[in-house]
N, C-alpha and C positions, 0 to 999 in steps of 0.2 A: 676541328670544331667549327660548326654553323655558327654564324652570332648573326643575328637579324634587330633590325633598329629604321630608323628615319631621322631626316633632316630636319634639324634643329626639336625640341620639347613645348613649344609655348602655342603651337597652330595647331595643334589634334585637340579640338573639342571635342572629342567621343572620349578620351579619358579622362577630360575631368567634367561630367556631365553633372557632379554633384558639387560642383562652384568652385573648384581647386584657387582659391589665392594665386596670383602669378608667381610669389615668391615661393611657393610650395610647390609650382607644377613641376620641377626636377625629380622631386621626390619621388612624385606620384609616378612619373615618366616611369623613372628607374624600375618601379613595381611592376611593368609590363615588359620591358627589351633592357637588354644585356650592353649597349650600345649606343651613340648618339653620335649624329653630326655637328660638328659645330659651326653653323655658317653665320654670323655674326661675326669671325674672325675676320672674314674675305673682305667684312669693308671697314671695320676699322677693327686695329691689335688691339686685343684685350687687356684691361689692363689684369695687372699676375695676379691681386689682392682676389679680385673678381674668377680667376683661372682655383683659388685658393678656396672661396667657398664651393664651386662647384664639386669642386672634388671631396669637400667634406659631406656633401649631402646627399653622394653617390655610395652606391654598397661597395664594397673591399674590389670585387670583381669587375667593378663597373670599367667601359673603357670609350674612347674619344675619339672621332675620329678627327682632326681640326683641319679645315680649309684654311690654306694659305693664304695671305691677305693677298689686296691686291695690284698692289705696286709689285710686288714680287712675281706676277705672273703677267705683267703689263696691262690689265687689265684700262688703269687710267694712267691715257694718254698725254696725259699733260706732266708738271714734275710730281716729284713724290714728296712726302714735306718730310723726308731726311736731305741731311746733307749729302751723302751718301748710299749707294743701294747697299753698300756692306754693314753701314749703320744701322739701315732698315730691316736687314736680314739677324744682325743681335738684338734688336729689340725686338722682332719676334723672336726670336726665340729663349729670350729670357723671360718672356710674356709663358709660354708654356712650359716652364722650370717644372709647376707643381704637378703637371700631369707626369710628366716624368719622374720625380722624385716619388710618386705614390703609385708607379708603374700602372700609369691607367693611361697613358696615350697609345693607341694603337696606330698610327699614323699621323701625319700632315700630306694634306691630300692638294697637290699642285693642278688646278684646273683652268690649263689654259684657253684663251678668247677664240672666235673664229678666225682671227685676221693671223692666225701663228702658226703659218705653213710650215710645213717641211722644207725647212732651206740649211743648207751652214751656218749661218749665223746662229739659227737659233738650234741647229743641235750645241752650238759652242756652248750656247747660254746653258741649258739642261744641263751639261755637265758644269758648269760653273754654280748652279743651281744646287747641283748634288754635293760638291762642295764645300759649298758654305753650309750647308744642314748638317754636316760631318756625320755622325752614325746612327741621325735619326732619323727612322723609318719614313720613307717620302713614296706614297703614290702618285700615278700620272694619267691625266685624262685630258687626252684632245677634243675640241670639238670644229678640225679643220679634217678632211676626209686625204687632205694631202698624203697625210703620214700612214694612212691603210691604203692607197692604189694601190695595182698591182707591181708597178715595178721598184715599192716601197714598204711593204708591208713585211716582208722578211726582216730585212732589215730594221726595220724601226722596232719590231719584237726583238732581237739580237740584241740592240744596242742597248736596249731595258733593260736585260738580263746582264749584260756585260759591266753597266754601268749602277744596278741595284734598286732601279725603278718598281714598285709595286703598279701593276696595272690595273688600270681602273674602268673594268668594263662597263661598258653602258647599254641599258635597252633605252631607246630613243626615236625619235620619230625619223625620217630617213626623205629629207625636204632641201638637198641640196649641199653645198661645200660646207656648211655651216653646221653638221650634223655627221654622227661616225657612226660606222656600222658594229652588230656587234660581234666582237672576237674573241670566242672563247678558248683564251690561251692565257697561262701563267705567268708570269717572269722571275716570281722568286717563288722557293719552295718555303718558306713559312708563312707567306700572305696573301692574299688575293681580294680584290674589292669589287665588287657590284654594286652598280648603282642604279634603281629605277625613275627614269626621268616620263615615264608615260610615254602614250602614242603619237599625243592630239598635234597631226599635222597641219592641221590649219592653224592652231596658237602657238606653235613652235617658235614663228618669226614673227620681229616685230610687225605690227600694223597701225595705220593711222588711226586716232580716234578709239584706241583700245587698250585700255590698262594689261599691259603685257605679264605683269607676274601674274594679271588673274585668272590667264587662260593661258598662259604657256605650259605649264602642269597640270591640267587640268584631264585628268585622266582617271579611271580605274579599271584594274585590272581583272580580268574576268576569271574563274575557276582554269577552264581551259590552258589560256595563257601561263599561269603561273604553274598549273603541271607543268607545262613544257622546261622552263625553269627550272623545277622543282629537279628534271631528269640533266639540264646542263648543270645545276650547281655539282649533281653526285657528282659528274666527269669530272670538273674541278676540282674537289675534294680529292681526286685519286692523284693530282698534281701541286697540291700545294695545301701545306699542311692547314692553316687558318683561312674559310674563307669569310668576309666582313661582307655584309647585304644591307645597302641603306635604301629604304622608300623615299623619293625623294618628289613626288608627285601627288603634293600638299595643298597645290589650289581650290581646291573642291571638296577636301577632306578628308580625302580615299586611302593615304599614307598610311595611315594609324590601324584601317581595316586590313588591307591587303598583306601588311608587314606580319599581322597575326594570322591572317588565312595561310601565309607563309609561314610559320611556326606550327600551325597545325598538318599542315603537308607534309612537314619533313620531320615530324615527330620529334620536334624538341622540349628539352625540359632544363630550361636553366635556374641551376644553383645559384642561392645568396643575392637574390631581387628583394628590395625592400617588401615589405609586407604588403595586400590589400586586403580589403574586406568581401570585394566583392569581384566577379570577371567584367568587366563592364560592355564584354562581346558576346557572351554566353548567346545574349538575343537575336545576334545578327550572322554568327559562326554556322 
């Protein structure tokens, strides 16, 4: 199965063009994609009460994909306000009890910083990482190019597979050690994740004087491009039972179109989406 979706519910204004309430934009969401990312995790753990309504206002089918915070991925550099990183790793994961108990977590998606080369140490940490998550579904997306070189790229696919990593491809801009290319190879046979982070090479890396989240994502993808996709998803699909496709290139608004222009390419039709009244693409499809 295809399940197509985008990062986070509350930044596509083309779905709720008819004034969706914040508190209602889940709903709404839900009536267009199978799937969501939840990036609010990554800067701070949800609390469960809050993990607890979502999942009630989600269809039966609905499912999650949750970024791991990010003291867990090293992201900040400084301490973590656990006593403990073992502390920090049960309180999340007691934070996503309810996705689990309502089998709607499709992942916890480990996205680690540029600065997280390919060294021993931190293949240590990965598996101590996998570890602590004990049999819950963990994807992994670099964004240091160390770990795809060539005298490292075998390996680093191996040792995913060996150790139960879901891989998490990325199309992405290609601007340096801070950026990965994309590798379209599986590592487990029931999962697989794609992620679109846009092209835009010049907003990719920070810059002085320029609101970075507003033009780091700031991309859309053109007919063209997402056939191409359209033909690497099918090869995936022939390797790994589920694949998960998140738009995640929201700066500019394009997410919300492109993730459906990608549903209409690959002829999906999914069951048990909350209702709507209306297609609110029909215009633009």
């Amino acid at each position: 199965m295809i399940y197509i979706g985008l990062a986070g519910w509350g930044d596509h204004d083309r779905l709720y063009e008819g004034g969706t309430p914040q508190k209602d934009k889940l709903k709404t969401y839900a009536s267009h994609f199978p799937i969501v990312e939840v990036d609010s995790s990554f800067y701070a753990i949800t609390k469960e009460s809050t993990v607890e309504k979502w999942v009630q206002e989600t269809p039966q089918t609905f499912q999650f994909v949750v970024k791991a915070y990010q003291g867990m991925t090293g992201h900040n550099r400084g301490d973590i306000p656990f006593s403990t990183k073992e502390e920090m790793f049960q309180v999340f994961k007691q934070s996503i009890r309810p996705y689990i108990q309502q089998n709607k977590l499709a992942m916890v998606l480990f996205q680690f910083p540029p600065w997280f080369g390919c060294t021993k140490e931190n293949v240590q940490y990965l598996r101590w990482c996998k570890d602590q998550m004990g049999d819950i579904s963990v994807a992994l997306e670099f964004r240091n190019q160390t770990w795809f070189l060539n005298d490292f790229k075998e390996r680093t696919l191996e040792f995913m597979r060996k150790e139960g990593w879901i891989h998490s491809i990325c199309d992405e801009p290609q601007v340096g050690m801070g950026s990965v290319p994309t590798i379209l190879e599986s590592t487990t046979h029931d999962k697989t994740l794609i992620r679109f982070h846009g092209r835009n090479e010049s907003g990719w890396q920070k810059q002085k004087d320029v609101n970075w989240r507003d033009v780091r994502y700031l991309y859309r993808y053109n007919q063209e491009e997402l056939e191409e996709w359209k033909a690497n998803i099918n090869l995936l699909q022939e390797r790994s039972k589920d694949i998960y496709v998140i738009f995640n290139n929201n700066s500019g608004g394009d997410a919300a179109e492109n993730g459906q222009m990608m549903i209409e390419l690959l002829n999906l039709h999914y069951e048990g989406l909350h209702d709507r009244q209306l297609d609110l693409f029909d215009d633009f499809i």
